[in-house]
KEKE-118676 format. One record per residue (C-alpha): residue in one letter; x, y, z. Coordinates in steps of 0.02 Angstrom, whole numbers, plus 50000, padded with zeros to 5 digits. Layout:
// residues N
AXYZ...
END
This chain:
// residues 303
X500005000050000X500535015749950X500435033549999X499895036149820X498345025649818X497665033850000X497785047849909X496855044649742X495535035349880X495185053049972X495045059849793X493555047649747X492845052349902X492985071849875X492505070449701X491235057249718X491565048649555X493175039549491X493025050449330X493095067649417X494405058749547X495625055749382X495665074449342X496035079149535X497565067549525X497995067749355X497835051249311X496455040949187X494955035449228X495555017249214X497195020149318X495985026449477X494855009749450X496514999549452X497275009149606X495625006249694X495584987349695X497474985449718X497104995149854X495634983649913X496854966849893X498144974049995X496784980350138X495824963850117X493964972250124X492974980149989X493104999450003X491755002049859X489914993749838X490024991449638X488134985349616X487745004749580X487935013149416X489375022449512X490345013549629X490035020949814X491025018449970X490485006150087X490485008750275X492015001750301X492765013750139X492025026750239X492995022550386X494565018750286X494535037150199X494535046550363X496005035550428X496675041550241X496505057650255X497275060950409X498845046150333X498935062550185X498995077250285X500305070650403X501395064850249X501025077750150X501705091150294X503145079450367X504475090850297X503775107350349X503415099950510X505285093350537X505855110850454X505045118450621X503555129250525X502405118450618X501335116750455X500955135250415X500985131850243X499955121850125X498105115950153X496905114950303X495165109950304X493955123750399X492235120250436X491065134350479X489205137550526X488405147850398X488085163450510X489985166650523X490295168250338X489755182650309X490875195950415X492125183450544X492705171950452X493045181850291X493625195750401X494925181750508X495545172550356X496025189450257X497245191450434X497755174250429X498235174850230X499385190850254X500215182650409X500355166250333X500205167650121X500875148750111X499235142950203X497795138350121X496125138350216X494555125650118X493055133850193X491505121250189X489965128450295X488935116050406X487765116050546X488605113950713X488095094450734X488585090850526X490185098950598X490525089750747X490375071850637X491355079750526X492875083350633X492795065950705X492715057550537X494195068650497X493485077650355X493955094350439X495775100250527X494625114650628X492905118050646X492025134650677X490465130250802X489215135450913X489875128551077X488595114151110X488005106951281X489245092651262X490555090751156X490975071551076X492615064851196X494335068151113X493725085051073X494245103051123X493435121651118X494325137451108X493035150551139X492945166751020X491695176851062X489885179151142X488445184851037X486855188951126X485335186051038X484185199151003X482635201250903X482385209750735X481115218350639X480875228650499X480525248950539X478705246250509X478595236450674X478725252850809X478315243250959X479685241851088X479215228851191X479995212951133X478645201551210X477125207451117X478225211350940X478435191550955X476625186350996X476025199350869X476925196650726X477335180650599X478755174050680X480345166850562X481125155650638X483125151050655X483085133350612X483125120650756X484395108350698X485615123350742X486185125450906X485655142850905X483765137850868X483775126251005X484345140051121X483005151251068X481615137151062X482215136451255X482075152051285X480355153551221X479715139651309X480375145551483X479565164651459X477885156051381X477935165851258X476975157851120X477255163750924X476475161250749X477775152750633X477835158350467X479305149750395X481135143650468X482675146550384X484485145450442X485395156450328X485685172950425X485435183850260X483905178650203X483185180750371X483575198050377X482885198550177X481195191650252X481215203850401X481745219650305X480275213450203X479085215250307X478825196550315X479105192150512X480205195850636X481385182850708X482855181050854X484615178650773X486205181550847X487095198550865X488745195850759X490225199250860X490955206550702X490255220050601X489185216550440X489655223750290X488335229450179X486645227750335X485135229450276X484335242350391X483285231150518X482655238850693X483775227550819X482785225951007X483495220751157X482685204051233X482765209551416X483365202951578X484035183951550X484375187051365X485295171751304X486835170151215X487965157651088X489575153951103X490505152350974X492355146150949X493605132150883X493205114350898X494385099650859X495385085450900X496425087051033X497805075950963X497655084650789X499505086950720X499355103050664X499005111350828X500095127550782X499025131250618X497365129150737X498105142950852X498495152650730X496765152650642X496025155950849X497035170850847X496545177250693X494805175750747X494885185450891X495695199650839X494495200050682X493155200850828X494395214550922X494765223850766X492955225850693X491825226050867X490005231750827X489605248950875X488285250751037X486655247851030X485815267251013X484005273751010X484145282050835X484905268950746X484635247750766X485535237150637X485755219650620
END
């Protein structure tokens, strides 16, 4: 077994088919097909399910790719680790909820790529959970997360920031008191696979306040399209780093007992490439330090 073959095995996987695989790694289509079962005799299982018009990975290729992948990265950064850059060069995989991709992590990574113009950050956005799996499975070096109740074992947090969630509404909606904008207007609703719904699903709950659902969504743009529409209002998190390019939304303070997210780093805590995660925390939090949100004033409310 070769490194070669792992690595034209986490190409099928990326790429999904052996066809697209051959262009990533520059090989034919019928070189990838042979690699894969010489690849299967030497492990002694069968890494693909061929009944289907395109082969697919079996459970145990599943397993065998995420073993793979990490086999890749540590070969593929054994000289720059021995060279004492502790890996700040070439590729890492970043996961990150959706809500951060608009202002932190653009905002972090532009730090991180004049600090460190050798490194390459893959950004793939994910719900918290989806991210979590991911990490574990080792399709991600560092993920970008709400912090949930319990993280999976073998896993750390570095916590970024705080963002307390407030409620928004367009400037047609002139009523102050967050209670009765909720109960008296169509409510849009952060989805509750997220961590963040679940938070604010708890929160409801425990103040009784009751609300009429008019659609769920988890992308933090187009709920602020529906609510500068006039559409609903909804709770979302306060970014802890500006927004460029707000749309102008009335932003009202939830009261006493407000609750918060947490968001930060998650990953493996025997990950190899612990130097390149620290990095990427620090970016984040001066991105956070460097481009706070302005206070909360009575003449102007953005989200």
């Amino acid at each position: 077994m070769s490194i070669r073959l792992l690595k034209t095995l986490v190409a099928v996987a990326d790429h999904k088919t052996f066809s697209a695989a051959a262009d990533a790694v520059f090989v034919t289509h019928a070189a990838v097909s042979q690699q894969m079962r010489t690849l299967e005799t030497d492990l002694g299982i069968a890494l693909f399910d061929r009944s289907h018009r395109t082969p697919e990975l079996t459970p145990l290729g599943r397993a065998v790719v995420a073993r793979a992948r990490k086999l890749v990265f540590d070969y593929d950064n054994l000289v720059p680790s021995v060279l004492g850059d502790d890996g700040l060069s070439g590729e890492v995989m970043l996961g990150a909820v959706p809500t951060t991709l608009i202002a932190l992590a653009p905002l972090s990574m532009s730090i991180l790529r004049a600090q460190f113009p050798d490194l390459r950050v893959r950004i793939t956005p994910a719900l918290t959970a989806a991210l979590l799996s991911g990490l574990d499975r080792g399709n991600y070096d560092v993920a970008l997360v709400t912090k949930p109740v319990l993280l999976p074992p073998g896993m750390t947090f570095l916590e970024i920031a705080q963002e307390p969630l407030h409620l928004i509404t367009s400037h047609d909606v002139t009523e102050s008191d967050p209670v009765k904008i909720l109960e008296r207007n169509p409510f849009i609703r952060f989805n509750r696979d997220a961590v963040v719904g679940t938070i604010i699903e708890t929160w409801l709950q425990e103040n009784g306040i009751r609300v009429s659902e008019a659609m769920e969504l988890e992308n933090l743009e187009a709920i602020s399209s529906m609510v500068h529409a006039n559409l609903g209002v909804s709770i979302v998190p306060r970014p802890c780093a500006r927004t460029p390019y707000a749309l102008p939304l009335r932003r009202v303070g939830l009261g006493p007992g407000a609750p918060s997210r947490v968001l930060g780093l998650a990953y493996n805590k025997e990950h190899p490439k612990l130097r390149v995660i620290e990095e990427i925390h620090a970016a984040l939090l001066r991105a956070v330090a460097e481009n706070a949100p302005q206070p909360d004033t009575a003449s102007e409310m953005t989200a």
